[in-house]
TILUMDO-441105 format. One record per residue (C-alpha): x, y, z; residue number from 1. Coordinates in steps of 0.1 Angstrom, whole numbers, plus 5000, padded with zeros to 4 digits. Layout:
<sites>
+------+------+------+------+
!   c1 !   c2 !   c3 ! pami !
+------+------+------+------+
!    X !    Y !    Z !  NUM !
...
+------+------+------+------+
</sites>
This chain:
<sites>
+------+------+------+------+
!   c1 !   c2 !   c3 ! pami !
+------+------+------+------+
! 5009 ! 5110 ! 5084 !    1 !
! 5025 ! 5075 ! 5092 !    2 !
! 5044 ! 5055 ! 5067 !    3 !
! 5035 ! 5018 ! 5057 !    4 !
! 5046 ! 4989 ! 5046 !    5 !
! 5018 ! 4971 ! 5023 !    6 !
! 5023 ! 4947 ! 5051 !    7 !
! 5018 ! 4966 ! 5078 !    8 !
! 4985 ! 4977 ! 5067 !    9 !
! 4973 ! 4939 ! 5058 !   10 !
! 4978 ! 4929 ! 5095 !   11 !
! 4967 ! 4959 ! 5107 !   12 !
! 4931 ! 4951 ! 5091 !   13 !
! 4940 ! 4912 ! 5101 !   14 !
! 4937 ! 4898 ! 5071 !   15 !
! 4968 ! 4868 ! 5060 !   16 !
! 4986 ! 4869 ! 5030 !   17 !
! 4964 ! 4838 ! 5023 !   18 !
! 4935 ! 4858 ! 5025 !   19 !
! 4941 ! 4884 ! 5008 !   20 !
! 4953 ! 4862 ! 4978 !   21 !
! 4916 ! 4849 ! 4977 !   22 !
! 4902 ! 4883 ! 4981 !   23 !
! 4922 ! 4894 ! 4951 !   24 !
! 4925 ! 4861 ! 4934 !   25 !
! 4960 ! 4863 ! 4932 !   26 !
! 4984 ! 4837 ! 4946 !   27 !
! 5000 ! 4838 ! 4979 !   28 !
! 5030 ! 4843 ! 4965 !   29 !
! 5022 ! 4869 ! 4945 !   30 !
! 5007 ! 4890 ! 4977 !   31 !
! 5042 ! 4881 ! 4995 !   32 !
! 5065 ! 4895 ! 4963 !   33 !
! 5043 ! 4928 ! 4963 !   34 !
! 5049 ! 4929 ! 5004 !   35 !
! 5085 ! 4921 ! 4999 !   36 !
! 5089 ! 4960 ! 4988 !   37 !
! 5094 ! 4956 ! 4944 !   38 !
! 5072 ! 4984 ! 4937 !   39 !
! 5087 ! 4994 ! 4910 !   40 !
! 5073 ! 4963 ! 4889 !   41 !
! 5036 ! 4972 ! 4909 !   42 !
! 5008 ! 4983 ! 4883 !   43 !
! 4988 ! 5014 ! 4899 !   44 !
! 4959 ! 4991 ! 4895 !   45 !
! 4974 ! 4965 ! 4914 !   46 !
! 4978 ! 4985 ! 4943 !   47 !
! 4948 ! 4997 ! 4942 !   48 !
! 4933 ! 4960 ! 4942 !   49 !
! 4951 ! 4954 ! 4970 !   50 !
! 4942 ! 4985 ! 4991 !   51 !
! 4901 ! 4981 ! 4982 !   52 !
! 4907 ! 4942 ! 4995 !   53 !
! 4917 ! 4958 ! 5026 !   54 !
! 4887 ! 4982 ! 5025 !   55 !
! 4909 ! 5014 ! 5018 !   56 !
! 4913 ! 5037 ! 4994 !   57 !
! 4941 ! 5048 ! 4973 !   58 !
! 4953 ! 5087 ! 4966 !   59 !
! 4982 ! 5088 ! 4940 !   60 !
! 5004 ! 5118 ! 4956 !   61 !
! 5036 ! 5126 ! 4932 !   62 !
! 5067 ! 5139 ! 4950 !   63 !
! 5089 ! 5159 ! 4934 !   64 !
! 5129 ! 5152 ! 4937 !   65 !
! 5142 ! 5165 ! 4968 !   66 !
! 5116 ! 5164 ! 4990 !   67 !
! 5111 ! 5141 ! 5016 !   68 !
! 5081 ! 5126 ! 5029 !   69 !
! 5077 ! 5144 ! 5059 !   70 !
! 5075 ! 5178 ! 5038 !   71 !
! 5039 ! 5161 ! 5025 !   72 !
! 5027 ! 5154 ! 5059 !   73 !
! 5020 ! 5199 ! 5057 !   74 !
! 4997 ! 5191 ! 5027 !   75 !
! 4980 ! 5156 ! 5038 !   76 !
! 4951 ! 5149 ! 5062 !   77 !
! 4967 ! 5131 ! 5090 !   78 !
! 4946 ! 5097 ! 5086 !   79 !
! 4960 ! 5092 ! 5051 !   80 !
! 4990 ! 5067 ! 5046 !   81 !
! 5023 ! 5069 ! 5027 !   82 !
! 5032 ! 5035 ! 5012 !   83 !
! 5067 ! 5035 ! 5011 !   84 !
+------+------+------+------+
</sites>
């Protein structure tokens, strides 16, 4: 299991922030504010938007307190993604 950034996994399926604006029909601006790491103000269904633009999927895992992120990597398949 790898950790990303949302803007890691944009350029890793080579799409701009440009693009992926259009895809979403968001603005580009909008696309660089999510990227810029305020997930707390993120609606699930926003990232989810933003994923399917890329052609992925999203899994909501909840972590309890405590536990860090490589403690889920035993429970994951190892092509999934933790959006950090």
């Amino acid at each position: 299991m790898r950790r990303y950034r949302l803007g890691e996994l944009r350029e890793r399926v080579g799409l701009t922030q440009a693009r992926l604006a259009e895809l979403m029909r968001v603005s580009q601006s909008r696309i660089s504010q999510m990227e810029r790491g305020n997930l707390d103000q993120l609606e699930i269904d926003t990232v989810n938007r933003y994923v399917a633009a890329l052609g992925m999927e999203v899994h909501l895992v909840v972590r309890l307190d405590g536990h860090d992120d490589e403690s889920l990597s035993d429970h994951l398949p190892p092509s999934w993604a933790v959006i950090a």
